[in-house]
N, C-alpha and C positions, 0 to 999 in steps of 0.2 A: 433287494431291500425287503426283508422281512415284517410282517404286522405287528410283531411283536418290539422291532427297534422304532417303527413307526409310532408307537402306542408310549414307548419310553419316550422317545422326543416328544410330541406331545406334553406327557405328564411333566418333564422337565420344564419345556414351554414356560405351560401354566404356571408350575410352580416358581418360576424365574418373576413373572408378571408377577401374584401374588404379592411376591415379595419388595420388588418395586413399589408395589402401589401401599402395604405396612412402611417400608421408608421413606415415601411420598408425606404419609401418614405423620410422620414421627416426624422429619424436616421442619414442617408446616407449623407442630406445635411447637416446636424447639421456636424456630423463628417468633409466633404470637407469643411467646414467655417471653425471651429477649425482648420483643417490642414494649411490650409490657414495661419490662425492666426498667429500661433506657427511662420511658417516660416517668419511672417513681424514682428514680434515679439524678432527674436533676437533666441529664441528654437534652439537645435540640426541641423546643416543643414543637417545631416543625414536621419532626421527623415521627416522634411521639404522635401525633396528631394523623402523618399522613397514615402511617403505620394500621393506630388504632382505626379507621375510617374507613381503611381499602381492604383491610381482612375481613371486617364483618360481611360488607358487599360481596366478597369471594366467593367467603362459607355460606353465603344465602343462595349464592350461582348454585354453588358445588352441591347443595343441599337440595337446590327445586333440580337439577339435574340428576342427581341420584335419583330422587322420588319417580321420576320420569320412567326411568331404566327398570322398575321395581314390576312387580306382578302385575299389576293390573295393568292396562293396555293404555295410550295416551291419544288424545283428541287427532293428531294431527297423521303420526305414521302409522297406529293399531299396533304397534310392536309392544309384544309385552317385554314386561321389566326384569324376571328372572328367564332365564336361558333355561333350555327343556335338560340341558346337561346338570344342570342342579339341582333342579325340583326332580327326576324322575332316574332309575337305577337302568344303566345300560346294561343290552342284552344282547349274545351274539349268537350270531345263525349261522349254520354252513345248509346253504339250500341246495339242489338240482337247478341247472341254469336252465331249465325249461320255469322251474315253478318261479327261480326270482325274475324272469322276462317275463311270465306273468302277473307277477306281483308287481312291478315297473309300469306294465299295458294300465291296470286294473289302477294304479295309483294317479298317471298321467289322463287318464281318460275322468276318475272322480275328482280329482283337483280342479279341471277347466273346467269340466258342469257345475261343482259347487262357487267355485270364484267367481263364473260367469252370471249364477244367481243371485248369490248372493253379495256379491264384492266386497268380499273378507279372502284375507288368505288360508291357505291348509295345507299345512305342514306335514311332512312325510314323519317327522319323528314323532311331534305334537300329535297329532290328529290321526292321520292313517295309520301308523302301524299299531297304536292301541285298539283302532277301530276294529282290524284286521286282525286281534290278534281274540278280544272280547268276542267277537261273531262267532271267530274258528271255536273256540270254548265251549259257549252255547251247541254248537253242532255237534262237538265233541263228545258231550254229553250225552247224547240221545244216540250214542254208537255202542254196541253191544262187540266184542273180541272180534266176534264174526265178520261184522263189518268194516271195522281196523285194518284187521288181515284183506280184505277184499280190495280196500282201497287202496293199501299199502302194494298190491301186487300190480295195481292199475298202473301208479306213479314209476314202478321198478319197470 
């Protein structure tokens, strides 16, 4: 199995959910217009009444539950609301397995000290690898050809 059929299925995935949840979407209003309907329509007022009465309740759930799920982080899990895969552009690497075993040491050894301090989580995608990648820049910086080459022949 290739990364590339993996990376299709995936995208397919996603986009299957998506679309679900736009028909999810569409269902819901189609229903609340009906309901609607019925009630000016003369329909049950029973029906009319449970109709208009149990969607609002719904849309208020399905509402304080979106909110939840949104960026900013909630009382209870800390999980924020938008997924790191939305807000930020993926990027891929093909490393030496000596340097991603060390990128792994260096990630597992700063996660438990930071969690253990502070009892928040820290995410390899969220937190380390920008952290990891910001430093390396800074250092980057302040390398002249000479040095590139030098370190380049260490890592070969």
């Amino acid at each position: 199995m290739s990364g590339e059929d993996r990376a299709d299925r995936l995208r397919r995935r996603r986009q299957r959910a998506r679309d679900r949840a736009r028909t999810d979407e569409s269902n819901e209003t189609e229903e609340t217009d009906k309901s609607e309907e019925t009630g000016k329509t003369g329909g049950s007022a029973k029906t009319a009444e449970t109709a208009e009465t149990a969607k609002p309740d719904e849309t208020e759930k399905t509402e304080e539950t979106e909110e939840k799920k949104g960026a900013e982080a909630t009382d209870e899990t800390d999980e924020p609301k938008e997924s790191v895969k939305d807000v930020q552009k993926p990027t891929y690497m093909y490393l030496p397995h000596s340097v991603r075993r060390d990128l792994d040491r260096a990630y597992s050894m700063l996660k438990a000290e930071y969690e253990y301090e502070y009892q928040e989580g820290f995410e390899k995608n969220r937190h380390f690898y920008p952290l990891v990648v910001s430093l390396g820049l800074e250092a980057i910086e302040e390398l002249d050809p000479e040095d590139v080459r030098a370190r380049l022949s260490e890592k070969e």
